[in-house]
N, C-alpha and C positions, 0 to 999 in steps of 0.2 A: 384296242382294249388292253390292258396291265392283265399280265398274268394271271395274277392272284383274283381281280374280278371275273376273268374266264373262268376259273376254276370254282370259284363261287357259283357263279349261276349254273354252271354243269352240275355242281352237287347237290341246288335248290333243285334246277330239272328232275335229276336222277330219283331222288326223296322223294319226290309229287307222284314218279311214276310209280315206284313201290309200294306207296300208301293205295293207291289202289286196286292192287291185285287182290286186297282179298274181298272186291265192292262182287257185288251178284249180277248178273244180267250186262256184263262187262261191254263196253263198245272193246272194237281192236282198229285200230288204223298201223299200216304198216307202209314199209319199202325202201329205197335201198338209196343214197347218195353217191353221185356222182360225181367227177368233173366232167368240163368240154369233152376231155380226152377219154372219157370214160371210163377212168382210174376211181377206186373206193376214195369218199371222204371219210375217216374215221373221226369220231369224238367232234362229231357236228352238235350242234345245239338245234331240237325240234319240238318245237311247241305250237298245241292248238291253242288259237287268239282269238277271244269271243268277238262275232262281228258291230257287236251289241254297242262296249265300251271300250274296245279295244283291251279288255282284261287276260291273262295268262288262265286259260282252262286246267292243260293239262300237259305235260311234257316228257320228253325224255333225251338219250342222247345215242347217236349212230354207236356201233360197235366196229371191230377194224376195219371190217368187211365193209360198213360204211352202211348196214342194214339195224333198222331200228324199229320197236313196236312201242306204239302206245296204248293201253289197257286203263279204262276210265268208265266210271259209272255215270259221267255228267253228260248232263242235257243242253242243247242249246244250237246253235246258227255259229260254225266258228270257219275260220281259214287255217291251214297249216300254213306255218312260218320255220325259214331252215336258214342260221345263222353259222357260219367261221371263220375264223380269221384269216383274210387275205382273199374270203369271196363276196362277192353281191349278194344280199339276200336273196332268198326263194321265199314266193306266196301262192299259192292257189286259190283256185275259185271256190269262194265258201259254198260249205256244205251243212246238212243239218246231223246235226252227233246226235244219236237215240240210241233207248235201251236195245242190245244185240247187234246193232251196225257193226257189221265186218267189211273192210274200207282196205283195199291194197294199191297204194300208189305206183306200184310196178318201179324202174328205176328213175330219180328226178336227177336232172342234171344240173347242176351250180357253175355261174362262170368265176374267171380270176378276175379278181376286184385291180385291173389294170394302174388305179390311180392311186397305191398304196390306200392308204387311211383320210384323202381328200376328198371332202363333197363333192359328188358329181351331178350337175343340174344341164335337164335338158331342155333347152330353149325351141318354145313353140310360137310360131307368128303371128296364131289367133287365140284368147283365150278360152278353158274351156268352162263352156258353160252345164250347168247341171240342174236341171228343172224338178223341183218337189211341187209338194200338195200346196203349200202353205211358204214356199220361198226361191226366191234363182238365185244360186250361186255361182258366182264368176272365177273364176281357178285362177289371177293372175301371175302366178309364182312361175319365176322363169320364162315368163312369155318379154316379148319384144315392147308390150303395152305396159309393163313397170321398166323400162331401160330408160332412163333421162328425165323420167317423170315426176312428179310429186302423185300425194294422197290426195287431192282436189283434180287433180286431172285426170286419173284412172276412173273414180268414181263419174267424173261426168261425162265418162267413153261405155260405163254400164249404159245395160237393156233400159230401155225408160226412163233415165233419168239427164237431166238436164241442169249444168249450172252457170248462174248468170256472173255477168261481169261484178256484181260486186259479190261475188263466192255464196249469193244463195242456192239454197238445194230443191228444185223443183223434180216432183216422181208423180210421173205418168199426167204431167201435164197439170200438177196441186204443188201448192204450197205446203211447207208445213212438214216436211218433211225429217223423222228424229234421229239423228248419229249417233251411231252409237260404239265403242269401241272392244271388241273380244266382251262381246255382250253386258258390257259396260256404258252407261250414259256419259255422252263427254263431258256433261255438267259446266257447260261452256256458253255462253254467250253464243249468236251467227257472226259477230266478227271476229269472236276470238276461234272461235272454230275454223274457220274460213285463214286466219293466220297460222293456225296448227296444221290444219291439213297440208299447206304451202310447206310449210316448215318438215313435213315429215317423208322421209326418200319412198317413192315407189313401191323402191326394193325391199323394204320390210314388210309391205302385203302379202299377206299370204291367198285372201278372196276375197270377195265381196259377198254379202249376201244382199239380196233385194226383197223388202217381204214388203210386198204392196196393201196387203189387208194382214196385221199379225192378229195371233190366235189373242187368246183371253192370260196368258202367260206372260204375255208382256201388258205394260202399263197402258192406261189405254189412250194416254194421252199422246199427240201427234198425226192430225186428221189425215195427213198425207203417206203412210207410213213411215216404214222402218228400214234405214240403210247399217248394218252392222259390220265393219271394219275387223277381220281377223287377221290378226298380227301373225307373224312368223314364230314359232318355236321353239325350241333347240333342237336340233337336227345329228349333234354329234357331239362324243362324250369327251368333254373338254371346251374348249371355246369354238364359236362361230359369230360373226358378224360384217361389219359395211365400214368403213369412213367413206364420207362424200363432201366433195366442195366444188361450187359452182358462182358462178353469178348471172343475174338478167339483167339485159339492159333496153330498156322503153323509154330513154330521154335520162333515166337513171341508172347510175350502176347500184346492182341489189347483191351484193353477196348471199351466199347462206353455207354453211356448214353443218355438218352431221356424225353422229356417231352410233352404231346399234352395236351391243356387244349383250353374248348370253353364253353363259357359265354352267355347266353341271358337275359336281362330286358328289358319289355317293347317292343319299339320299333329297339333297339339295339342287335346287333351281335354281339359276336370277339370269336374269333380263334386264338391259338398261336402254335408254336411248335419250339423247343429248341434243337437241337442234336447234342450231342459232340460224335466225334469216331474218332477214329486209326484207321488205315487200312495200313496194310507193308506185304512185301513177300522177299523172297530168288528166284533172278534170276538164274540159275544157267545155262547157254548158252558155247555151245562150237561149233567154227564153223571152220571149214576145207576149204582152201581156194586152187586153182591150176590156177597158172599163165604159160602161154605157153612162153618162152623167146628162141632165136638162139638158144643157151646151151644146153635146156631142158625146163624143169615143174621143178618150184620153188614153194613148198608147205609152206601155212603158216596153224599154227596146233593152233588157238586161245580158250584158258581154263577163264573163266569169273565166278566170282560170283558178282552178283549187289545186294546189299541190298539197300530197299527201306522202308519209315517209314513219313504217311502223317499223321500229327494232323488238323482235320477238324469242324470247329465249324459254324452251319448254325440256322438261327431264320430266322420264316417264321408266319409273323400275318397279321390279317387284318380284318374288322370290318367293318358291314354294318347298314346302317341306311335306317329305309322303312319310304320316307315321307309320303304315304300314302298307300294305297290297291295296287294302278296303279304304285308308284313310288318309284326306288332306288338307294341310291348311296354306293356306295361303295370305299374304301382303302384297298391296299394291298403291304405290303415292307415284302424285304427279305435282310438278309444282310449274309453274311460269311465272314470263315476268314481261310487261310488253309497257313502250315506250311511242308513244304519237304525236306526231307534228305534223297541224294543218296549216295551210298559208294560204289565204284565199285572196284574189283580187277583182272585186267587180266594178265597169262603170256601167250606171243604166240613165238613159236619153228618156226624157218624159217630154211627152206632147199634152199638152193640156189646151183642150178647145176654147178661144174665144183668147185666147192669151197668144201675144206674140212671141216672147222670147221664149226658145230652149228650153228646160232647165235638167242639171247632172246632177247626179249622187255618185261619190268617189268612196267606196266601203274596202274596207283591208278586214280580214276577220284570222287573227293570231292565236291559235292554240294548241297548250302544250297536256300529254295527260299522260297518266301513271298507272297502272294497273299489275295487282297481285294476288295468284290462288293458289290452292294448295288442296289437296284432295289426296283423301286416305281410305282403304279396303280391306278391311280383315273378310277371311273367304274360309268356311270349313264345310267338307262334303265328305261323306260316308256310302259307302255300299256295303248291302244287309244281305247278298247274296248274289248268284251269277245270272239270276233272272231279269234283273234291273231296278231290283227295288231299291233305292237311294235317296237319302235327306243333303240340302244342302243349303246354309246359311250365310247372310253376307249383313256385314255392319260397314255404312259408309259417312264418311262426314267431308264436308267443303265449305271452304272459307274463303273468299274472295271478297279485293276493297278495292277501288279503282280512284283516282281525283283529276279535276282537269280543271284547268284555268281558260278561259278565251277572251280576248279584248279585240270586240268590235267600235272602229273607230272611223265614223263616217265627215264628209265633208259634202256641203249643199249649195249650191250654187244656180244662176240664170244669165242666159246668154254667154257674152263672150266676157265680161266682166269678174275676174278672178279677185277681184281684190272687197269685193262684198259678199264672202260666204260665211256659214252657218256651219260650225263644228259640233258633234257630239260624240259621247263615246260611250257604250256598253260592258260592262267588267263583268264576266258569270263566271262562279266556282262551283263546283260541283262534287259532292263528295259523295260513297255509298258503299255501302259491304255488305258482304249475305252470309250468313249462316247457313247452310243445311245438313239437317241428319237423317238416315234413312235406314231402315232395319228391316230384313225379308229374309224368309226362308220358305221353300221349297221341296215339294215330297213327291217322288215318282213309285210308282207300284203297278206293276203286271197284274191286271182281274178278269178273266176268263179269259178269249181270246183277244184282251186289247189291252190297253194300258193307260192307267187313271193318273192324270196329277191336279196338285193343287197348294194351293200355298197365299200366303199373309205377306201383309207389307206395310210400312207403316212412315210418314215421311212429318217432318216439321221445318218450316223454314219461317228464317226472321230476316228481313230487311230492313237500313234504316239509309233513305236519302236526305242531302240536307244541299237546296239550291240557292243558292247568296247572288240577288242581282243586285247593281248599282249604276248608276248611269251619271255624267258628267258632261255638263254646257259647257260652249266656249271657255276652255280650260278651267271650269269653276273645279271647286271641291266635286268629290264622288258620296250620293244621296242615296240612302236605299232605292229597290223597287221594289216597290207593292206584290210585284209576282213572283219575289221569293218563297220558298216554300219549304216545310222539313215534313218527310211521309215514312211514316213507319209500317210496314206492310207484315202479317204474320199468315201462313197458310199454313194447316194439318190436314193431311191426306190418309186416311186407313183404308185399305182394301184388303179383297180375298174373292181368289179365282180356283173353277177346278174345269178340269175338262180331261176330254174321253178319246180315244181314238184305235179305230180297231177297223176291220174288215166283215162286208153283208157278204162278199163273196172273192172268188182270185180276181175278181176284174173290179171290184166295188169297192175304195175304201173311204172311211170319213175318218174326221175330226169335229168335237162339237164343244165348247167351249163358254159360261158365263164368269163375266167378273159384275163385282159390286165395288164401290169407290163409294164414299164418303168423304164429303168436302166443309172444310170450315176454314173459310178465310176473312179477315178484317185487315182494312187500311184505315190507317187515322192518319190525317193531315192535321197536322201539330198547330201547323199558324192559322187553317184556317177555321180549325176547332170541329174539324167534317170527320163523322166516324162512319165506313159505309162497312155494313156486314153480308157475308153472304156462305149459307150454309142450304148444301144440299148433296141429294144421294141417288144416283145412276145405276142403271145396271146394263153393262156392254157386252151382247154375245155374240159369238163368233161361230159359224163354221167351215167346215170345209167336204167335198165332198172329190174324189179322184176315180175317173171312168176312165178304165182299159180299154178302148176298143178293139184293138189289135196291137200288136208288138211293136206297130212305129206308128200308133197314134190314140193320144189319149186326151182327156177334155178334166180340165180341174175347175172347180165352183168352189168361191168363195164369198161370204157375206159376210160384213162385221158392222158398230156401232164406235165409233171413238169420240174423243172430246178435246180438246184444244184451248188450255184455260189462258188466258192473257197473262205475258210475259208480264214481270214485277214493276217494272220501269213506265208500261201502259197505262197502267192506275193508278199511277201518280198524278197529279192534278198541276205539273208545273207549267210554265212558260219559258218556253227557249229561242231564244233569237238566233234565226239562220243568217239573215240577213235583214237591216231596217226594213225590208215590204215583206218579209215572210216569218212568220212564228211557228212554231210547233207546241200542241197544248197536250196533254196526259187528258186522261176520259176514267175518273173514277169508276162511273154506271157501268163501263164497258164488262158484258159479259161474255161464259166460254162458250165456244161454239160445239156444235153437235153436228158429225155427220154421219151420214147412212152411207155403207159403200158395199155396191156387188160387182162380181169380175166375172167371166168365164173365159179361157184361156185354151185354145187348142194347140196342141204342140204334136208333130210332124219327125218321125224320126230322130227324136231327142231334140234336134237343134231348132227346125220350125217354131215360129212362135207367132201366134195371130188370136190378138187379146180384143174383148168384149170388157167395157167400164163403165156404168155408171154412179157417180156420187150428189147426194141431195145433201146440204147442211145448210144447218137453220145457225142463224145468228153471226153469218161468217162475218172475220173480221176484214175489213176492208180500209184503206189510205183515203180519206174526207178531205176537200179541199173544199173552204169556205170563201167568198169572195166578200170584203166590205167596199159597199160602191164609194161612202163618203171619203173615207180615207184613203183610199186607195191601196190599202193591203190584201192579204192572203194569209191564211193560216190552215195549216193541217192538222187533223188528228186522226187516229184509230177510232173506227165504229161499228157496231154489229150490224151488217146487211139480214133484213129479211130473211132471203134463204138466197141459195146461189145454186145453180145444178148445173154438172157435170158430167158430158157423156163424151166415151174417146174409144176409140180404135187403135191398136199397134200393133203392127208388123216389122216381127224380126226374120231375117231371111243371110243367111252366111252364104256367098260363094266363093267357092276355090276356084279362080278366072285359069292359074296355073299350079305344077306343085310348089315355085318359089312365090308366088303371090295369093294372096289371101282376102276379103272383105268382110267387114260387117257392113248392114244396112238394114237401117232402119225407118218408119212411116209413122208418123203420130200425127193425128187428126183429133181435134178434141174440138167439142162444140161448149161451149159457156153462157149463160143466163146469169140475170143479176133483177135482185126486184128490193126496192128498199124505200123509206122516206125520208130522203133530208129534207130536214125544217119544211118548208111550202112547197118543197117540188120533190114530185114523185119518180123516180129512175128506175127503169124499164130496158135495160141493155141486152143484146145479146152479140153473139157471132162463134163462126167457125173457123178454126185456125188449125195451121198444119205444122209439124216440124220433121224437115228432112234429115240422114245425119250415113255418111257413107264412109269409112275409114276402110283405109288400104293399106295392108301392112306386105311390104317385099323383103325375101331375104334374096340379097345379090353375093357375087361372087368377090371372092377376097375379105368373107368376113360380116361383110357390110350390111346394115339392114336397115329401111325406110318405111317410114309411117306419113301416112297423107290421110288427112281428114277435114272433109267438108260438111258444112252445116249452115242450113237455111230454115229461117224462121217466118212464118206467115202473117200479119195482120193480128191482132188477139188485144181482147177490150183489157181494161188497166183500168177499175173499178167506175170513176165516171166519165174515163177518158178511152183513147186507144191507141196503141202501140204501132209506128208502123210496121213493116216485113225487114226484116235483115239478115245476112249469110255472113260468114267469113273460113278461112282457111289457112288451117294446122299443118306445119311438116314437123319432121325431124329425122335426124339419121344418128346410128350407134354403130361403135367399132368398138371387139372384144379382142384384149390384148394379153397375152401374161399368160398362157391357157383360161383364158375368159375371166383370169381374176382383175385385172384394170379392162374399167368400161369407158368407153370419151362419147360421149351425144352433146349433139347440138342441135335445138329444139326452135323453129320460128311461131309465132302467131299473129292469129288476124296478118297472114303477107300482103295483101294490099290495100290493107287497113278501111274495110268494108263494114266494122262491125260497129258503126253508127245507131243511135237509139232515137229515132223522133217520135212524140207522141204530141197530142191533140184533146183538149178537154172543150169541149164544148156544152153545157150542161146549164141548164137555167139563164144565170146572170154570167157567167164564167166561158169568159174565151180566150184561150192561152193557149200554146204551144210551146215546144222546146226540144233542142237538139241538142246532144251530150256525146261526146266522144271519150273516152276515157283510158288513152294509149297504150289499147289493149296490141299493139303492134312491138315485138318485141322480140328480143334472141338471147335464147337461156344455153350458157356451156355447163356440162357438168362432170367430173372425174368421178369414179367412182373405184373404188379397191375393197374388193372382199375375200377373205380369207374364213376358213373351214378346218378343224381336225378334230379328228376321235373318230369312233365309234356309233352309230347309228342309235340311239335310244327315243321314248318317248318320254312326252311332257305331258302331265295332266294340266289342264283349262281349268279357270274357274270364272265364277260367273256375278255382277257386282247388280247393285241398285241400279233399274231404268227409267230416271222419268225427269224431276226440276230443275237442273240448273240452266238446262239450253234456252229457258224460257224468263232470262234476266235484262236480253238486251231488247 
């Protein structure tokens, strides 16, 4: 710290203390500073820090002797905190400040801050987890589980939560689950998300939160919960942050580069972060198909390699300014830009009954696509006093356009006879950008023994796609197709939530919670002259209830209502060619889904975790696969199932095998039902599925530290089909160099490349199966160099819009 700001905050200190010598009914907190040696610290900085908000109470500063008093009329739950140059902080265990408390800390001792003015982080081999009413949060900062990793990998090593090989976010065994970032929506597609997370180091995590049922304060949209991504802050006064450069290679080499850097002077913040990455794999899918004809079973034998290769470039800054103690505003934009190339090649062998020859389809399907957003936060928050009463507002807006080109070009042929085939070819362009604006603000107030919030919110989004098909015979001209399409989609969301949370006793406490949403969305299909309207008004409550039993075990209940409105792109009413035998169609009617969800949760000595779930929801959306016997296609779409219900069990269980080895281990069992009506045949599914998940983290000698994680998945239905069981297995090892400032990991996945996907539809007329591999077998190096200097300070948070844009792809 510079002089002249030591000297500043010792004079703010000193002021604060004097102004209240002459309050009545004075608290007095005292005692004397130390060092190791037992030597006076004079002209320490000691201030009480509300536990509340982290706010400055009340302060003062040591005299030579190194002995200081604080004299203060205020109320409240605070910690002493003892700052000087050249030591480690001091904290204590909070206490509660009342009128006439007389508090003598006897002498506190201070050690020498060994590493000059350098951040010191201590590295732990398990993270720590920290169980609330209403959330688990994961502490990954400094653990061995951010060393070599990205944002998508940490997140799919949390409590309950699971993510697939194409980067979806599965929590506590649902879909549907909403990211969200430093309590911000990433207002992102699941592939562009799924490329962000890739994209962003570890090591800028600061935790994870996991809220499996959120209260009525967040949006209620997202049936599966809420995963909230807390960014790292600035930590010292002047600069702190990462460069990192790595690459994967799975059949591909995948660079990626990074930058995090965050700045304080004065009364000013900023945070930046800069990540360029690749990210591609080898599809390699083969799907057996049996069509029932008069004749017979007419098998189609389809052999597929997809190659896939995203260049992805995302900045993410933002910058706060404290007008004063009580007040701040803040800015925050993100912008990206991502670049995709698919190359697909499939041949499929058709057997057609009562017919002799063979016959092949040879399909190539080339596409190239374009995608760009941009997202902006202005953020202002106030506190009205040291109780916690506070307002706080946020205005958001996002723009994103995406365009893609693909030319499918097939060739048809029978027997061995090449020189008599049948060419066509498919040309789709695809264009689309979204608007969103979003406006909320937020009010917290202390009323009696508990404390009330509530707040408004108000969101508008326009969408406009425009799908251009055209197809071309044996080299003719290219003609339109009829299933082009242009869909302009508009949705207004207004809501308004309050809720209560207080204590019936020291071992009883709740949370209780109603939101109201109000929906008005219309889609108009331009070409097909189809306007479909849909307006209606919910109300989603939540609570929550936390039982003490004893000091190492306590039992949390929670219930809520959410909804889960179909992503923009589902209600469109196009047609897309995956391949000549498979389409994909948009379901205008498709409506949003509702679920019910309850939990009870026993938790064991903070870390035990042995959870109780069940989820009913009406209208879920589910993957439809239609069979046409004449022609021999398949086409899928999004459709709302009846209802689907959900009940699971999870156990979390940590053991320390040694003091250099470490485990999580986890048990998820979840049973699933399915009841719904396609067209003439009525589905009636159910089954019990498990997932196993044991990660070992070793620290060894010379530095060295290894992670090993296994995971096995059970049998689990896959709307009219079902999945069968599959495991695979994670290593990776990190050495810290430089005094821990250069990091090297080298990270393996799926090692014996076990992590195979076969599933099986058997359902009315429809009998297919299919295996997919998707080279999820890979080795990531990564360098990592972070540097730290200044001064210890904090950073106020703020808080952005939660809810539309995850919901485009």
């Amino acid at each position: 710290m510079k002089t002249t700001n030591l000297l500043f905050y010792t004079l703010f200190i000193y002021l604060l203390g004097i102004s209240n010598l002459a309050a009545k009914d004075l608290s007095k907190v005292s005692g004397t500073v130390k060092d190791q040696n037992g030597q006076a610290v004079p002209y320490a900085n000691v201030a009480l820090i509300s536990t509340h908000d982290g706010s400055l109470v009340d302060g003062a500063v040591s005299d030579e002797e190194g002995k200081f008093l604080i004299e203060t009329g205020k109320t409240g739950k605070v910690k002493l905190v003892i700052s000087s140059i050249g030591f480690t902080p001091f904290e204590s265990e909070a206490f509660e400040l009342k009128s006439g408390l007389v508090k003598d800390f006897g002498s506190l001792s201070i050690q020498d801050e060994m590493t000059g003015l350098e951040e010191v982080t201590v590295k732990s081999s398990r993270p720590e987890i920290i169980i609330e009413p209403d959330k688990t949060t994961v502490n990954v900062e400094g653990t061995v589980m951010a060393e070599g990793s990205n944002a998508l990998d940490v997140i799919g090593r949390s409590p309950g939560i699971y993510v697939d090989q194409d980067g979806n976010i599965n929590l506590n065994g649902r879909s549907g689950a909403t990211v969200m970032i430093n309590d911000r929506l990433t207002y992102m597609s699941a592939t562009e998300l799924a490329n962000f997370l890739r994209a962003m180091p570890a090591e800028n995590i600061k935790s994870i939160e996991v809220i499996n049922n959120p209260s009525s304060r967040f949006d209620a949209e997202g049936s599966a919960g809420v995963i909230n991504l807390v960014l790292k802050k600035n930590t010292v006064d002047g600069i702190f942050g990462n460069v990192q450069l790595g690459s994967l290679y799975n059949g591909q080499w995948l660079p990626n580069t990074g930058v995090a850097l965050n700045v304080k002077k004065g009364k000013w913040s900023t945070n930046a972060n800069l990540n360029y990455n690749h990210y591609g794999r080898f599809n390699d899918l083969e799907i057996n198909r049996n069509f029932t004809l008069p004749e017979g079973v007419s098998n189609f034998f389809q052999d597929s390699r997809i190659t896939s290769r995203n260049k992805n470039l995302f900045f993410n800054g933002s910058a706060n300014y404290e007008i004063n103690e009580n007040q701040n505003f803040a800015i925050n934009v993100q912008a990206s830009n991502s670049n995709d190339t698919d190359n697909s090649k499939s041949l499929t062998t058709i057997i057609t009954p009562g017919v002799d020859d063979t016959s092949f389809l040879d399909s190539k399907n080339d596409s190239d696509g374009n995608g760009n957003r941009i997202f902006a936060n202005l953020h202002y928050d106030a506190k009205f006093d040291t109780l916690g009463t506070k307002l706080s507002a946020d205005v958001d807006f996002t723009r994103m356009n995406s365009d893609s080109e693909s030319l499918l070009t097939n060739m048809q042929w029978s027997g061995d006879d090449l020189s008599n085939t049948f060419d066509y070819n498919i040309l789709t362009l695809n264009d689309m950008y979204y608007n969103i604006f979003t406006a909320k603000t937020d009010f917290v107030k202390p009323v009696g023994k508990g404390t009330i919030e509530t707040g408004v919110k108000g969101s508008w989004v326009k969408s406009d796609n425009n799908l251009y098909l055209s197809r071309s015979e044996e080299e003719g001209p290219y003609v339109p197709d009829p299933n082009s399409n242009s869909f302009i989609y508009n949705e207004n969301v207004l809501a308004a939530y309050v809720s209560y949370k207080g204590k019936f006793s020291d071992k009883l406490s709740f949370q209780a919670g109603l939101r109201g949403e109000h929906s008005d969305i219309t889609g108009n299909s331009v070409t097909l002259g189809e306007v479909n309207n849909q307006k209606y008004f919910n109300l989603f409550p939540s609570a929550f209830l936390q039982q003490k039993v004893s000091d190492n075990y306590q039992i949390i209940y929670n219930v809520n209502r959410r909804i889960t409105r179909p992503n923009y792109r589902l209600l469109n009413p196009f047609v897309y060619y995956i391949d000549p035998l498979t389409t994909e169609t948009g379901n205008p009617n498709l409506k949003p889904q509702y679920s019910n969800n309850f939990e009870m949760n026993h938790v064991i000595k903070g870390a035990y975790q042995f959870t109780l779930g069940y989820s009913e929801t009406e209208d879920a959306f589910m993957q439809v696969f239609v069979q046409d016997e004449e022609s021999r296609t398949t086409t899928t779409y999004t459709d709302n199932f009846d209802k689907t219900r959900n009940a699971n069990f999870q156990a979390i269980v940590p053991v320390d095998i040694r003091q250099w080895w470490a485990t999580s281990n986890m048990l998820q069992v979840s049973y699933n039902r399915n009841k719904t009506q396609i067209g003439e045949d009525y589905l009636d599914n159910s089954n019990t599925s498990f997932m196993v998940r044991s990660q070992h983290n070793l620290t060894l000698p010379l530095g060295f530290k290894v992670e090993v994680m296994g995971i096995y998945i059970g049998p689990q239905i896959w709307g009219q089909g079902e999945i069968s069981g599959f495991g695979w297995v994670d290593a990776g090892v990190t050495k810290s160099i430089m005094k821990d400032k250069l990091t090297i990991s080298v990270n393996g996945t799926d090692l014996f490349r076990t992590r195979v996907i076969k599933a099986d539809i058997d359902f009315a007329a429809i009998d297919t199966n299919f295996r997919q591999y998707q080279s999820n077998q890979g080795i990531r190096f990564t360098l990592r160099y972070q540097f730290a200097k200044g001064e210890s300070f904090r950073v106020k948070s703020s808080t952005g819009s939660t809810e539309e844009r995850n919901r485009l792809d």
